[in-house]
Backbone bond lengths (Angstrom), bond angles and torsions (degrees), N, CA, C in turn:
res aa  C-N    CA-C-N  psi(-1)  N-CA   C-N-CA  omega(-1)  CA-C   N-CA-C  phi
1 X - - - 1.439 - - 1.517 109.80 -
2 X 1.461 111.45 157.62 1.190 113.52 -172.08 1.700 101.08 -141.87
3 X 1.856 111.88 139.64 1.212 101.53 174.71 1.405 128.19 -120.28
4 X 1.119 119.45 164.60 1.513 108.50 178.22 1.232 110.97 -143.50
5 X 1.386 126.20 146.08 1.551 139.00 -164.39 1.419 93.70 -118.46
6 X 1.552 121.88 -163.46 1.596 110.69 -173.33 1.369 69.85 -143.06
7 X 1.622 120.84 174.15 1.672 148.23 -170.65 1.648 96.24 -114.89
8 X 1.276 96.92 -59.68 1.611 106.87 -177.79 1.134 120.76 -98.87
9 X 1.457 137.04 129.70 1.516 142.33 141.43 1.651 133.59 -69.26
10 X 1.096 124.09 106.77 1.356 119.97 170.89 1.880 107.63 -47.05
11 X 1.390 114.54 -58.61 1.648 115.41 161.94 1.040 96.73 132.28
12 X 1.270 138.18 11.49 1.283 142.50 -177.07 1.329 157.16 -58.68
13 X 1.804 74.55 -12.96 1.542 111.52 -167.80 1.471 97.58 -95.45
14 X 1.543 139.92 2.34 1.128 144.66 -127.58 1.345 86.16 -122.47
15 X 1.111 108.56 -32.11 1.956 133.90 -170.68 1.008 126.74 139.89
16 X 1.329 131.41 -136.97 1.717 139.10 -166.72 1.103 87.17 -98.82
17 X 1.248 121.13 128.77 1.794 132.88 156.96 1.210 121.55 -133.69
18 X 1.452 117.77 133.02 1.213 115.16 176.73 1.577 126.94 -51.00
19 X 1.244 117.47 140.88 1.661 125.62 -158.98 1.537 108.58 -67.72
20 X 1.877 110.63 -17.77 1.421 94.74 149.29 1.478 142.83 -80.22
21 X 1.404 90.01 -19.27 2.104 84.31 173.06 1.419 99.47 -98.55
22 X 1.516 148.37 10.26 1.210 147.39 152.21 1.838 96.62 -60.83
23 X 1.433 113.04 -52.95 1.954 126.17 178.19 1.984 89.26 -43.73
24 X 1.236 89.34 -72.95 1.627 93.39 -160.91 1.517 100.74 -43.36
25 X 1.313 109.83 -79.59 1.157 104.32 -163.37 1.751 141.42 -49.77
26 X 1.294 90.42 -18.88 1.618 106.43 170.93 1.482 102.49 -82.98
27 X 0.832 159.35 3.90 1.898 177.68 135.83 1.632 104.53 -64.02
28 X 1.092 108.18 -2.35 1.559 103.35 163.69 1.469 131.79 -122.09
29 X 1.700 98.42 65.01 1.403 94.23 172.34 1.616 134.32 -92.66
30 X 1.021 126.72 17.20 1.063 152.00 165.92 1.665 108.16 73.35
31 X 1.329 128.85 23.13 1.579 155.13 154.08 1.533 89.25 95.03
32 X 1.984 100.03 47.09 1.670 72.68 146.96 1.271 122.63 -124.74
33 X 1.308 109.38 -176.28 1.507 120.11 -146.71 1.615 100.29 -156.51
34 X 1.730 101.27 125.05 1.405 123.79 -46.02 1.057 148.97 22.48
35 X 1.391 161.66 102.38 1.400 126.95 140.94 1.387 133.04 -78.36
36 X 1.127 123.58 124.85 1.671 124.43 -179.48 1.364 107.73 -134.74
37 X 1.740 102.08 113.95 1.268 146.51 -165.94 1.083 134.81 -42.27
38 X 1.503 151.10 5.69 1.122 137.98 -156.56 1.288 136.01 -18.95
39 X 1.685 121.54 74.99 1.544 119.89 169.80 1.484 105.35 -114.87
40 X 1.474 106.17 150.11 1.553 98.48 167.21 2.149 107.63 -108.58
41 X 1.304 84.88 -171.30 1.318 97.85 179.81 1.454 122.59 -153.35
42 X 1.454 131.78 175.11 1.472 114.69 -152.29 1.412 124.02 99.60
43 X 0.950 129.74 147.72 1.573 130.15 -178.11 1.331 125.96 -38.29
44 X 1.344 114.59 145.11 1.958 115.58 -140.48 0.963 106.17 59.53
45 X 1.029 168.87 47.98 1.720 143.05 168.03 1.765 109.12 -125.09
46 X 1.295 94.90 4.54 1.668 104.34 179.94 1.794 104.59 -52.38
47 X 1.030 141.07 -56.72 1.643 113.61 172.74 1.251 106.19 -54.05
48 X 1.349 139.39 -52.08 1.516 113.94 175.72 1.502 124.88 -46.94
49 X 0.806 129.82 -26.02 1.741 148.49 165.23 1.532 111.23 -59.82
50 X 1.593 123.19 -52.64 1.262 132.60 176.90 1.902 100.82 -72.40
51 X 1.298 122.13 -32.49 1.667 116.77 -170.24 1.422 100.14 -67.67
52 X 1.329 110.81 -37.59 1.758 127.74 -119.56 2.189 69.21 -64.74
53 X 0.924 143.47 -54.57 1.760 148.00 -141.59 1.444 76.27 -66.11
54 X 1.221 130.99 -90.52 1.726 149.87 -169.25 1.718 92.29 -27.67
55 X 1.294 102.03 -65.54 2.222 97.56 -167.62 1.488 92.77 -42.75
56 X 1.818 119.53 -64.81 0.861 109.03 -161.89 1.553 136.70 -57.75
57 X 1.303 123.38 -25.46 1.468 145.23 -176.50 1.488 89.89 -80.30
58 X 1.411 139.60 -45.63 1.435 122.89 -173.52 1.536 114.84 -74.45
59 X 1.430 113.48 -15.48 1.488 97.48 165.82 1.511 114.64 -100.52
60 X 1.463 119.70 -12.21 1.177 116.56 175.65 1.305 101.69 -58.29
61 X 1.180 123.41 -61.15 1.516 139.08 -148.96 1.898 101.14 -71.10
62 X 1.444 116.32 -20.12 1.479 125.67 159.99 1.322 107.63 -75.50
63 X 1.156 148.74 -14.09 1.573 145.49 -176.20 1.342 121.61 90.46
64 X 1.849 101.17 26.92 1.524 105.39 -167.82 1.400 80.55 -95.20
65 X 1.965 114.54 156.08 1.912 118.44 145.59 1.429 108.61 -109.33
66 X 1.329 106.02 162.32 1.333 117.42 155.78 1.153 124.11 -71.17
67 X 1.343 118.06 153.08 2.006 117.27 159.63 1.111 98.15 -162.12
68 X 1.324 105.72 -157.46 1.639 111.88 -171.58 1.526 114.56 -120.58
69 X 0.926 105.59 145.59 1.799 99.87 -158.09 1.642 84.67 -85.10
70 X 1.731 114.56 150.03 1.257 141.94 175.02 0.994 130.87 -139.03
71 X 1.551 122.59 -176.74 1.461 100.36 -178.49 1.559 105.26 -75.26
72 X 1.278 127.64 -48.49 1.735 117.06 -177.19 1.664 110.21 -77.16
73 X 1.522 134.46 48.05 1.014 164.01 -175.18 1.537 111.46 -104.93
74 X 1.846 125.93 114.07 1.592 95.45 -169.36 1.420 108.53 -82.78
75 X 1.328 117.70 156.02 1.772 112.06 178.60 1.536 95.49 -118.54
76 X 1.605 94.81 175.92 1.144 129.67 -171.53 1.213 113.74 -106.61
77 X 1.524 140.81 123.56 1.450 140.94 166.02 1.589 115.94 -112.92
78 X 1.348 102.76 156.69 1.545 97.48 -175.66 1.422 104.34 -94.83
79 X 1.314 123.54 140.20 1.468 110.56 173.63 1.487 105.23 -73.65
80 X 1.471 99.75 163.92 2.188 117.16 -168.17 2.009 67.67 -114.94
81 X 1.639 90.52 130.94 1.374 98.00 146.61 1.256 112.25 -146.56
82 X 1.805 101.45 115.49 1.307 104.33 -176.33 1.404 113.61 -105.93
């Protein structure tokens, strides 16, 4: 098994947010690279659904692509600071 954490949050999970600070906030990954996304989906999540075109065009339009994360895929971990 293999795991993966995300760098960035859209914020979504926070509650209903308008699909512009879902834009903003998914635009703040702090230049890293990778980025892997934190959005959810499922009932309520309709502004995430309306952002999801906008998130995507702002990283396209930065020179990021999509794919599908795998096992030789780099991931993201959260650091434990205890």
């Amino acid at each position: 098994y293999i795991y993966v954490d995300w760098n960035c949050s859209s914020g979504d999970g926070e509650g209903s947010l308008p699909p512009e600070e879902l834009l903003e906030n998914s635009g703040q990954n702090g230049g890293e690279n990778p980025v892997i996304l934190l959005c959810h989906d499922g009932g309520g999540k309709e502004t995430t659904v309306q952002a999801l075109p906008s998130i995507i065009e702002h990283y396209m339009s930065a020179g990021y692509r999509f794919q599908t994360v795998d096992e030789v895929s780099e991931t993201a971990h959260h650091r434990v600071v205890n």
